[in-house]
C-alpha positions in Angstrom: 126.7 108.1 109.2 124.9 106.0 111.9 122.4 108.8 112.5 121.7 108.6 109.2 121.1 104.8 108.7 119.1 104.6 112.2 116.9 107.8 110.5 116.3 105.7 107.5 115.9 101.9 109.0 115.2 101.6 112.8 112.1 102.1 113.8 110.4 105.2 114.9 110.0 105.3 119.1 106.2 106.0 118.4 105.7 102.6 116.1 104.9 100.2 119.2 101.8 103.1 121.2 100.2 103.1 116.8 100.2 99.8 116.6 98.5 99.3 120.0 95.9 102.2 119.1 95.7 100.6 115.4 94.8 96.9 117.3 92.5 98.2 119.8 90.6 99.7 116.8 90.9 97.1 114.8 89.0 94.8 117.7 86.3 97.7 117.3 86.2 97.2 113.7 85.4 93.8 114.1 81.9 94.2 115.3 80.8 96.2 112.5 78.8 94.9 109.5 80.0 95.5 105.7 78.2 98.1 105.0 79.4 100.0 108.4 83.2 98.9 107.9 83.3 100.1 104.1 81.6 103.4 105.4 84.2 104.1 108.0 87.2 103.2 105.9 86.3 105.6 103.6 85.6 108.3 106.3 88.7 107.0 108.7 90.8 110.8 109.2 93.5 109.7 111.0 96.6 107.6 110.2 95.5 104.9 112.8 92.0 104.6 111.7 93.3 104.1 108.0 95.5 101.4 109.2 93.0 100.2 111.5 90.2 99.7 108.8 93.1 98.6 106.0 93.8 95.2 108.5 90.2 94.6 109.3 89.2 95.3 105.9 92.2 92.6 104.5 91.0 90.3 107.4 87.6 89.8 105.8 87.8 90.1 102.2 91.3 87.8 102.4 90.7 86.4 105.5 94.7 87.2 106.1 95.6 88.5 109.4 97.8 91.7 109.4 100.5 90.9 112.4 102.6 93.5 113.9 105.7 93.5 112.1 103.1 94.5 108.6 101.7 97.2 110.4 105.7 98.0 111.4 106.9 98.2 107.9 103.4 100.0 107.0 104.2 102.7 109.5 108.1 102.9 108.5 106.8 103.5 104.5 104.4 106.1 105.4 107.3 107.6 107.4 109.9 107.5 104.0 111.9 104.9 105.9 113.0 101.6 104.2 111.1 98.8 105.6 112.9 95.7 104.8 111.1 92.1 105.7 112.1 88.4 104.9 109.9 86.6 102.5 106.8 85.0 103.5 106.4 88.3 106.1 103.9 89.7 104.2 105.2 92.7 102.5 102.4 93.1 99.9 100.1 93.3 102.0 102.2 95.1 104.4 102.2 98.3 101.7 98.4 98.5 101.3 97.7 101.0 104.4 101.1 103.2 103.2 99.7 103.1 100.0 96.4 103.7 100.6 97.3 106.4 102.8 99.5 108.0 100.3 96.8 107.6 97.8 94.5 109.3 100.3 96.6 112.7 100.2 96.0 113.0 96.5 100.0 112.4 96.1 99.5 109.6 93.0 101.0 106.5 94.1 102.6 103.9 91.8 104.2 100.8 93.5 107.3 99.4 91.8 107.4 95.5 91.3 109.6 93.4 89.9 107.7 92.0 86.8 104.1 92.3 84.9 103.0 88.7 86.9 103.3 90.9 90.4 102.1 93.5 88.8 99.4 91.9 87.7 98.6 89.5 90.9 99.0 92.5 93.6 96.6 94.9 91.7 94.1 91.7 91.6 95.1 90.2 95.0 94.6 93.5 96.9 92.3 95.3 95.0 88.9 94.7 96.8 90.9 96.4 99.9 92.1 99.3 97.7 88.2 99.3 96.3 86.4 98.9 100.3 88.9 102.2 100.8 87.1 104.1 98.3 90.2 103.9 96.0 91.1 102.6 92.1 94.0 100.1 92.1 95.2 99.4 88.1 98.9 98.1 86.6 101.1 98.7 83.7 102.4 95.6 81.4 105.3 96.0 79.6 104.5 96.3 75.8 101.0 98.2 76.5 101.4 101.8 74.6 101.0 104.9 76.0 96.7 105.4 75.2 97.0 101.8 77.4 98.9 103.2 80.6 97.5 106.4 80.8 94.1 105.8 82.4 95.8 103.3 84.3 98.3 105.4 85.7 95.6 107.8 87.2 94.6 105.1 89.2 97.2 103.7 91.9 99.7 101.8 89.6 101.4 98.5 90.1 104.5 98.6 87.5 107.1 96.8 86.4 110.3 98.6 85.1 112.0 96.6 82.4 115.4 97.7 83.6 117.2 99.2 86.4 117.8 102.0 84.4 114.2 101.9 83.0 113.2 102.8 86.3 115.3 105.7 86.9 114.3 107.3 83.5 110.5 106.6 84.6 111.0 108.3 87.7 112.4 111.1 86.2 110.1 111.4 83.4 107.2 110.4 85.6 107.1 114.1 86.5 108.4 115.8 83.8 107.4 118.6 81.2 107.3 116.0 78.4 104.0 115.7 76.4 101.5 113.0 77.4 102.3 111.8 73.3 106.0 111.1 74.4 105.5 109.5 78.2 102.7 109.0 80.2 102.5 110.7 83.2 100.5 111.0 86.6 98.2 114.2 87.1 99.3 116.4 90.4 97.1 116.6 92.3 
């Protein structure tokens, strides 16, 4: 049982060397113009480079730093392990390079918050990183009907579910063999 919780929580032995490489690129990064900085985020090839051009990128369009401990539970999420931080640590912004990377591999990604005003503010608050990355960021309200969500669930989704066990049925049907006129659903890819 304790191989399994230090599998899923601690941290992976290779988090500190990324984070180095991901900061010494990130100093790079800082040199280039706009034009240069959008162009390499949305060529960056490795996992580094994405996180890399995901803090500079946050640094200038939000002006907010990404410390450590973001890029931390960035790298922990794009490993599948829980990354759990204290509020006021950053963790929406912390998600944006896991995301983003997910995103990147054509998996679909939708981020679970816990009500339509995150939904909302994330998609708005990050979405100039999400757009310098050369991706679409959208959300789902509660109450919006299927013809609503579906474009927006092509795009990286931001949505609330109503319920606990809302959320479970989502993630069931979210995948599914339904018909787009029952649920909506995001495209394989």
């Amino acid at each position: 049982m304790s191989q399994l919780l230090d599998s899923v929580f601690a941290p992976s032995r290779h988090d500190a060397a990324d984070i180095r490489k991901i900061n010494a690129i990130r100093r790079e990064l800082a040199q280039l113009n706009e034009e240069e900085l959008n162009a390499y985020a949305r060529e960056a090839k490795s996992l580094v480079q994405l996180f890399a051009a995901t803090a500079a990128i946050a640094s200038r369009s939000l002006g907010q730093e990404m410390f450590d401990v973001q890029l931390r539970g960035a790298l922990a999420l794009v490993r599948g392990s829980i990354a759990e931080m204290q509020t006021g640590e950053g963790k929406t912004l912390a998600a944006v390079p896991a995301v983003a990377s997910y995103a990147r591999e054509r998996k679909g990604v939708h981020v679970i918050t816990a009500n339509d005003y995150l939904a909302r503010r994330d998609a708005d608050w990050m979405g100039e990183i999400y757009d310098r990355l050369g991706l679409s960021v959208s959300y789902v309200q509660q109450g919006m009907t299927p013809a609503q969500r579906r474009p927006r669930m092509a795009a990286i989704s931001l949505t609330p579910p109503p319920t606990r066990s809302a959320l479970i049925f989502c993630a069931i049907n979210w995948r599914s063999a339904w018909t787009n006129k029952c649920i909506v659903r995001s495209p394989r890819r």
